[in-house]
C-alpha positions in Angstrom: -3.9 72.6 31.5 -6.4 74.7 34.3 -4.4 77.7 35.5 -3.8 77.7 38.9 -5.0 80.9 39.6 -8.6 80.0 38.5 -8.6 76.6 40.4 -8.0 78.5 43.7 -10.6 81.1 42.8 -13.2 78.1 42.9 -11.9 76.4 45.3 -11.8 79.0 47.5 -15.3 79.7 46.6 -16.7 76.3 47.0 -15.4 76.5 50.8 -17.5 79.5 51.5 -20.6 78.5 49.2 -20.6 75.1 51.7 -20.3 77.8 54.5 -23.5 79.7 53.0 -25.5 76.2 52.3 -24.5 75.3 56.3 -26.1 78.9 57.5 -29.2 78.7 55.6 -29.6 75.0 55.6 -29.5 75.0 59.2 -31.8 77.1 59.3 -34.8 75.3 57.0 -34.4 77.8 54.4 -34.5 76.7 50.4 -31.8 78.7 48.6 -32.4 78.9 44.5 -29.9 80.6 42.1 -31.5 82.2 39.3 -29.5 82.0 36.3 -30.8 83.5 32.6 -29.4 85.3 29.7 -30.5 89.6 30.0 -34.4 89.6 29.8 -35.3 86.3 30.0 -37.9 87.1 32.6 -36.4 86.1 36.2 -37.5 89.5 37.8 -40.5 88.9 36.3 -40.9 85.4 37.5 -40.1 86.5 40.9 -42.4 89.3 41.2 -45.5 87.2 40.1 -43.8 84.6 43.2 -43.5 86.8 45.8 -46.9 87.9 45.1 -49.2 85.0 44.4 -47.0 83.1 47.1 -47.0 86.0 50.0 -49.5 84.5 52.2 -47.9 81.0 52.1 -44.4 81.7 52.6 -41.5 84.3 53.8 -39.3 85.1 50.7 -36.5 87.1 50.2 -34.1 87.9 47.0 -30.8 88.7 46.6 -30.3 91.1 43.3 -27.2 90.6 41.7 -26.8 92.9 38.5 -23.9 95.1 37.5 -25.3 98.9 37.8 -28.8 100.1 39.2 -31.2 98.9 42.1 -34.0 98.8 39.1 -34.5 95.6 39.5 -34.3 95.2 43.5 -36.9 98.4 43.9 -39.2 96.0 41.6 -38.9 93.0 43.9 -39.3 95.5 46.9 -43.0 96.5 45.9 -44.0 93.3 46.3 -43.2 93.3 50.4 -40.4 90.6 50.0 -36.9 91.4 51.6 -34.4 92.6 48.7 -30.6 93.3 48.9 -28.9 94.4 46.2 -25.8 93.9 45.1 -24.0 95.8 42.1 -20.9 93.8 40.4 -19.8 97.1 39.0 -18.4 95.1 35.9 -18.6 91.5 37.8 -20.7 89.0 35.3 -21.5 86.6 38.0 -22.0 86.9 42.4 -20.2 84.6 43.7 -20.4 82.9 47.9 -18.6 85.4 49.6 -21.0 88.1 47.7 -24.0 86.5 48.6 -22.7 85.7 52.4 -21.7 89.2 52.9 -25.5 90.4 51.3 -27.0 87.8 54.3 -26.2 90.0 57.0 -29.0 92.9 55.5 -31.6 90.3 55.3 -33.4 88.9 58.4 -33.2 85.3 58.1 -35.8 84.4 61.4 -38.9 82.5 59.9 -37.3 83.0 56.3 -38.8 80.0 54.2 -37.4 80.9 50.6 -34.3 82.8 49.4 -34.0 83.5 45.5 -30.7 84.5 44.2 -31.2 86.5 40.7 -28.0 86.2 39.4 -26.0 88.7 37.0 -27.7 87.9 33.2 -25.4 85.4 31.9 -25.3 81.7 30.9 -22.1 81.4 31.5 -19.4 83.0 34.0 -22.3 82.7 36.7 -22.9 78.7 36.0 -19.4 78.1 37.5 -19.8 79.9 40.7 -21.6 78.4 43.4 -23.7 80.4 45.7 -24.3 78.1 48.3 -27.5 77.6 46.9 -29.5 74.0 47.1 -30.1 74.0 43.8 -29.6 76.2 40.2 -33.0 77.2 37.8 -32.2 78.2 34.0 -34.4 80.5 32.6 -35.1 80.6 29.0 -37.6 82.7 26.9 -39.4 81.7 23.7 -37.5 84.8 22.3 -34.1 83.8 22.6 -33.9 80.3 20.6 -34.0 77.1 20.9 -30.8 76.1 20.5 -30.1 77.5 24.0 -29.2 74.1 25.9 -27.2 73.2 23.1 -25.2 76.3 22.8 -24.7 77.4 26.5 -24.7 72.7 27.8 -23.1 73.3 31.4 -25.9 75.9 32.8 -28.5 72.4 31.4 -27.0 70.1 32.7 -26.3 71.5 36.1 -30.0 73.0 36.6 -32.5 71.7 38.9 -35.5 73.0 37.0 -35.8 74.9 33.6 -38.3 77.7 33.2 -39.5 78.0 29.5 -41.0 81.8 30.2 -43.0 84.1 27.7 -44.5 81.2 26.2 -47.6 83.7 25.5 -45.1 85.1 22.7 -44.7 81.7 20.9 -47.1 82.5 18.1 -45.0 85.6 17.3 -41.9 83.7 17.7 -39.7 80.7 15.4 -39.5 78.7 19.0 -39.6 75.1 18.7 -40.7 74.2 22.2 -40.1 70.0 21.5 -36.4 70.9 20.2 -35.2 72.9 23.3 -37.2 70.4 25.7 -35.1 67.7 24.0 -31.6 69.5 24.3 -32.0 70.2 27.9 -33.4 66.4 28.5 -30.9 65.0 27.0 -28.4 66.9 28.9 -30.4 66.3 32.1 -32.7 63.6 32.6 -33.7 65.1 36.0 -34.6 68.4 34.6 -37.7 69.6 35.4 -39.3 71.6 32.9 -41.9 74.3 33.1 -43.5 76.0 30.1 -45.6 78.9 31.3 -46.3 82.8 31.3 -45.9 85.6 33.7 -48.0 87.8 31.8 -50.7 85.8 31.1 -50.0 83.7 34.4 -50.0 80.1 32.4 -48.3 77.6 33.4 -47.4 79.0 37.2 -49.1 76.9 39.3 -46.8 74.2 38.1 -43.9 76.2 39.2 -45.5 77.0 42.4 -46.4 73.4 43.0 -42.9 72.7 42.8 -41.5 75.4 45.1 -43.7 73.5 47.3 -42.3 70.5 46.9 -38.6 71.7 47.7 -39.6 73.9 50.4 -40.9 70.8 52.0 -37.7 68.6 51.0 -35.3 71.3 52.3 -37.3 71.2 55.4 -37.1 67.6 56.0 -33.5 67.6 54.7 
């Protein structure tokens, strides 16, 4: 039986994440919440972005991560607009978090927000952040029994990111296993297979930024 207590957490939550999706989809702006295990590569993945991307669009990130600004300093350097925020313990953000983080960032003209969320496949899967859709990270150096282990974060993803795939030789990563966990969780997932070091594979994801930019807009 669900506790009452943690129904009215969500609940509560879900009021304000529609509150958050109303601001910034009012506004044009495509909202994407990051989601990974520790070290999968988002801040990675969002620094190669904001850079190859600059000239085409206005991005801005939200940091979520329980001590340091390490990572928001990182996705500072590249000229984009970061906020951090520290959970201080917390293993997810959750809307009222990321609402309260909107009033640091100037929104005017802003085409893309990214949300890193706390590394975790789980508690931050069941919080939304009023964003338009979730991305699952996953690196070759994890395993690929990922989407089988961890299903919910799958099946509720938008788009999976398959990163560090220049480690594969180094690594016992079946590629055609965990593409076939996450597909059969989610037959809508799209799946990209690519590099930040090496850059592989990117233009994919880029091509599909595009692509929901331009949906968002017309939305």
């Amino acid at each position: 039986m669900e506790i009452p207590v943690v129904r009215n957490v969500l609940e509560a939550n879900e009021k304000m994440a529609a509150h958050v999706r109303r601001q910034l989809g009012g506004r044009g702006i495509l909202t994407l919440n990051l989601i990974s295990s520790p070290g999968a590569g988002k801040t990675s993945l969002l620094e190669r972005t904001l850079h190859d991307l600059s000239g085409e669009f206005r991005m801005a990130v939200i940091e979520g991560d329980l001590q340091t600004d390490n990572d928001a300093r990182r996705v500072a350097a590249t000229g984009a607009q970061a906020v951090q925020i520290n959970t201080d313990g917390g293993c997810h953000l959750d809307s009222n978090m990321v609402l309260t983080a909107l009033d640091s960032i100037d929104l005017d003209g802003l085409d893309i927000l990214f949300i890193e969320n706390v590394g975790n496949l789980v508690c931050p899967v069941e919080f939304d952040c009023g964003e338009d859709a979730k991305v699952a990270l996953l690196s070759v150096t994890e395993g690929d029994d990922k989407p089988e282990k961890y299903p919910l974060l799958f099946n509720l993803a938008r788009a999976l990111v398959l990163n560090k795939v220049d480690l594969l030789p180094h690594v016992d990563f079946d590629m055609a296993r965990a593409r076939a966990f996450a597909s059969r969780l989610n037959k809508d997932l799209d799946i990209f297979e690519l590099s930040c070091r090496s850059g592989e594979g990117l233009e994919a994801w880029y091509s599909w930024l595009r692509t929901m930019r331009a949906a968002r807009q017309m939305a």
